[in-house]
N, C-alpha and C positions, 0 to 999 in steps of 0.2 A: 504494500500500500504506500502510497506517495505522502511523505511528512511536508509539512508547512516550514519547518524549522530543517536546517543541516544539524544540528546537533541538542543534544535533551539536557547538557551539563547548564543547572541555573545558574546565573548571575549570583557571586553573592553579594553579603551586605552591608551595609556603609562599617557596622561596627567588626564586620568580618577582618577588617585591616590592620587590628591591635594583634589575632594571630600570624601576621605574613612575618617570617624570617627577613635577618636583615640584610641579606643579600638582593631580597624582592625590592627594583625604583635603583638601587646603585648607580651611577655613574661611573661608566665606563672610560678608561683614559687611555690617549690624549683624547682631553674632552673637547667635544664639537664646540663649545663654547668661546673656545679661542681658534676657533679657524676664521677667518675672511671671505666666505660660504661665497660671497658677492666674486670676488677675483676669480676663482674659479668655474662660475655661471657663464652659461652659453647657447644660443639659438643656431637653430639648424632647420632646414627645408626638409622636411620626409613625406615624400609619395603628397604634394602639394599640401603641407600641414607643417606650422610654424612648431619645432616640438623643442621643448627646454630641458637643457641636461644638464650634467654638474661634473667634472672630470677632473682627478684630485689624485695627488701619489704618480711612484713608476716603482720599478723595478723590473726584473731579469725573468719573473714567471708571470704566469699567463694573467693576466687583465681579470677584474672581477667587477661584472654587470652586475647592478643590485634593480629590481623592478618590482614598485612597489602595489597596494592592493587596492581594493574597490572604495572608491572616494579618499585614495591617499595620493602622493606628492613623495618626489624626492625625500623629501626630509622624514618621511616612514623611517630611513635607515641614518638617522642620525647620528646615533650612539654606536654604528657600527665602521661608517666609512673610515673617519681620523686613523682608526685600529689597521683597518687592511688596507691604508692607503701610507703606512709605514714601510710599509714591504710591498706592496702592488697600486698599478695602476687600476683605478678605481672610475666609474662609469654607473652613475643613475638618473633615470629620466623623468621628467613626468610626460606619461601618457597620453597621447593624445586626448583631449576634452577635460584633463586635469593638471591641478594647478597652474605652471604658465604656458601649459602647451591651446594649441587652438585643437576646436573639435573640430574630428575631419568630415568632409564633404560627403565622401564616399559608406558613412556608416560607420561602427564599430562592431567587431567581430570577434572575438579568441585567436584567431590564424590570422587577421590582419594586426591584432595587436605583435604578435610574433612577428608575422613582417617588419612593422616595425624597428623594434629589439634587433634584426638581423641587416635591417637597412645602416641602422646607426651605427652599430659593428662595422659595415663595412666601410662605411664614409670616414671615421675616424679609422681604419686600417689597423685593428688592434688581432687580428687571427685569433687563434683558439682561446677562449676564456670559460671564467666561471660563471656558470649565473644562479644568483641568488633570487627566489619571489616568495616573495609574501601572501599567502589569499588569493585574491585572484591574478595577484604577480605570480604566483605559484605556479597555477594554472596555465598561467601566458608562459614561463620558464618552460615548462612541460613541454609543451605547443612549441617550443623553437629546437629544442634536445629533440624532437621527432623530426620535425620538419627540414635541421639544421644540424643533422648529426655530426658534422666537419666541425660546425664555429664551439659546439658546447665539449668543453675538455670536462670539466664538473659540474653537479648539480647538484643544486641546495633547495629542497622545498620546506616554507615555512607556513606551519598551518595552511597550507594549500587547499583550494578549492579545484572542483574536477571528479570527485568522487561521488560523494550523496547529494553534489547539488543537479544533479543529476536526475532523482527523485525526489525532489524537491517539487510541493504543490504549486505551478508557479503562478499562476492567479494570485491569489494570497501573499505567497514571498513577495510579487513586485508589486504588491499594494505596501504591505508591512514596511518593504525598502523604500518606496517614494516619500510615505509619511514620514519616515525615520532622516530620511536626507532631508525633507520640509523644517523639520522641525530642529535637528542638528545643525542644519546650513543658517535659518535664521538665525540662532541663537550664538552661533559663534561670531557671525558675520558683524551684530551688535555687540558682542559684551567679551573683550577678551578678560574683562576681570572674572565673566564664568568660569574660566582655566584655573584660575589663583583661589578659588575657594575649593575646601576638600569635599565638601556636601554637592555642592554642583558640579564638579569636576567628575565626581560617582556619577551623579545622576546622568552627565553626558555619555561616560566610557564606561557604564557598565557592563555592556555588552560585547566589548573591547578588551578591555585588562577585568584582571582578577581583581585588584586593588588598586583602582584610580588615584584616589584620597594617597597614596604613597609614592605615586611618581611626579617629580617636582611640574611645578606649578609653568613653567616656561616648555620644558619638554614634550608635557601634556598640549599646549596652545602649537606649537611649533610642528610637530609631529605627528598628531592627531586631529586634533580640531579644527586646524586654521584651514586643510583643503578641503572640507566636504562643501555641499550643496552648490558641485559644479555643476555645468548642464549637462555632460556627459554622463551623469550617476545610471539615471534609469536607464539607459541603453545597455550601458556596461553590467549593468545589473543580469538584465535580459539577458546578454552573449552569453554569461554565466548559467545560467538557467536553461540554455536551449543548445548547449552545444555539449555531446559527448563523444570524450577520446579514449574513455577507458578501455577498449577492444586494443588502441594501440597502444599503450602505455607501455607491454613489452618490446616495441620497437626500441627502447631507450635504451643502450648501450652502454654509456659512458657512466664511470662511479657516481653515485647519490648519496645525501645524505639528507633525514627526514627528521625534522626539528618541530615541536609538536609541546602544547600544552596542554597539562592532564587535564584540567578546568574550563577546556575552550567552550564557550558558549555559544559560540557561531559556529565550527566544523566539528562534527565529532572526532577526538581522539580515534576512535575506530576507525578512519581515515586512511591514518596514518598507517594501521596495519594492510590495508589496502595497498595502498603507494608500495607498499614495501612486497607485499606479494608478488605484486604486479611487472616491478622492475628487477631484475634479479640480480644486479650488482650495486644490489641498493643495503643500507643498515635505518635504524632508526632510533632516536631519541627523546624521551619523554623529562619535559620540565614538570617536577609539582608543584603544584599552589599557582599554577601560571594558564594565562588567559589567550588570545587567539595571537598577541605581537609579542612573543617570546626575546626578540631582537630588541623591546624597549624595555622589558619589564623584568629581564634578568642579562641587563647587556653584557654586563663583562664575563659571566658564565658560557654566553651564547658567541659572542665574541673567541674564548679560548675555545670550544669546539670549533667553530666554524675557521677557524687559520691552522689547529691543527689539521684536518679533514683535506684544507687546501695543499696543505706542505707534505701529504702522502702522495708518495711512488705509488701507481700501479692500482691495481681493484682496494672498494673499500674493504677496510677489515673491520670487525667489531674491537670498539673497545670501553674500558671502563667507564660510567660517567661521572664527569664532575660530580663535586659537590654540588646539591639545588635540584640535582636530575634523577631521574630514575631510567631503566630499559625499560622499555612498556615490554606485558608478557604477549 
């Protein structure tokens, strides 16, 4: 039977945050705070569509794509780029119809968001790289590792969509998502002091992090809140809803790594075991007490798997997890 919802983990609750461990909201270093975010900005032409990317670090191995999820922006992977762009050249966009890119002419798709991802790749000449996604960056990552088995050396899916949004009721969902973007997009749009209080700060990102009220009041506005309620949302929402690749999932070749919070209230953790069935040189990772942006909400944890993962020779292998993690069974 077709769910309404991708995932049945509830939201918890405002005073649920006095239990989060204090590794949950950390700041990750070098903190994005003292980057020049602006210096490094830059517009580019793709497939007649104005798209804005962010291109930061070099180094001597392969280049790491980060593409962020449904109603996010570059700055999804805040807490992450400073980190991998100490040792790699680093590449994240916003999507066409979000944050400063234009919405394209031609529609929004899954396989054309891939296009994409594989255009800018090539215009900036960067050969084989990593790509990291989030949600329905996830999804779109997935969609370029099939499409683009030459350009993806590694793959990283975080909280990925592409699975049960699949059977997902979509009626419902792209009602549920349009009011959710109505109301999220107004409210941020007026009041960035909604970010800065801990009460309203839950009540936006409940659905988002496990414990809003703990991740700082700037990272929250910057990261989260500040790109929703573009016009691009309900489209993009829709591709999500109406496009399925899980038949070719095993097309994907290249090592993977599946990053994954036990708490997600948006994708179910079962998911995760999916993805990992499905791809066979794949392992996976379950954060506890952690919510669908695993990359914000435990960055420096997420951080040291995600550079070890990249600096392995050869197929993934399993190995221990951090502290903050679990293997899901």
């Amino acid at each position: 039977m077709a769910r309404v919802f991708a995932s049945s983990a509830p939201p918890t609750t405002p005073w649920g945050a006095k239990r989060a461990d204090s590794d949950y909201g950390a700041t990750a270093q070098p903190s994005w705070r003292e980057v020049d975010w602006q210096r490094h900005l830059h517009q580019t032409d793709i497939h007649g569509t104005t798209v804005t990317y962010v291109d930061i670090g070099s180094g001597e191995s392969e280049p790491v794509v980060f593409v962020h999820g449904l109603g996010g922006q570059w700055q999804n992977w805040l807490e992450n780029m400073p980190r991998a762009a100490r040792e790699r050249r680093v590449i994240a966009s916003d999507l066409p119809g979000f944050g400063r890119s234009e919405i394209p002419r031609d529609g929004i798709t899954i396989s054309k968001y891939a296009r994409c991802v594989e255009a800018l790749c090539q215009q900036l000449d960067v050969g084989p790289v990593a790509v990291v996604g989030n949600s329905m960056g996830g999804f779109v990552s997935s969609e370029v590792a099939i499409r683009y088995p030459e350009r993806v050396e590694r793959l990283v899916l975080v909280s990925a969509a592409g699975i049960s949004s699949a059977n997902v009721s979509r009626a419902p969902a792209l009602l549920a998502g349009r009011i959710a973007a109505a109301v999220t997009g107004y409210t941020a749009a007026r009041h960035r002091q909604f970010a800065k209080r801990p009460v309203t700060r839950h009540a936006a990102l409940a659905l988002v992090a496990r414990h809003p009220s703990r991740l700082a009041p700037d990272l929250a506005w910057e990261a989260l809140i500040k790109g929703v309620g573009k016009p691009a949302f309900y489209d993009a929402l829709r591709a999500n809803l109406t496009y399925d690749f899980r038949d070719r999932l095993p097309d994907i070749g290249c090592p993977t790594l599946i990053v994954w919070g036990e708490e997600d209230s948006v994708i179910s953790v079962r998911d995760a075991n999916a993805y990992e069935r499905l791809i066979s040189d794949s392992r996976k990772i379950v954060m506890k007490d952690t919510g669908h942006v695993p990359m914000l909400e435990r960055a420096p944890a997420f951080n040291e798997v995600l550079m070890e993962f990249l600096a392995e020779a050869g197929p993934a292998e399993a190995k221990e997890p951090v502290e903050g993690e679990s293997q899901a069974a």
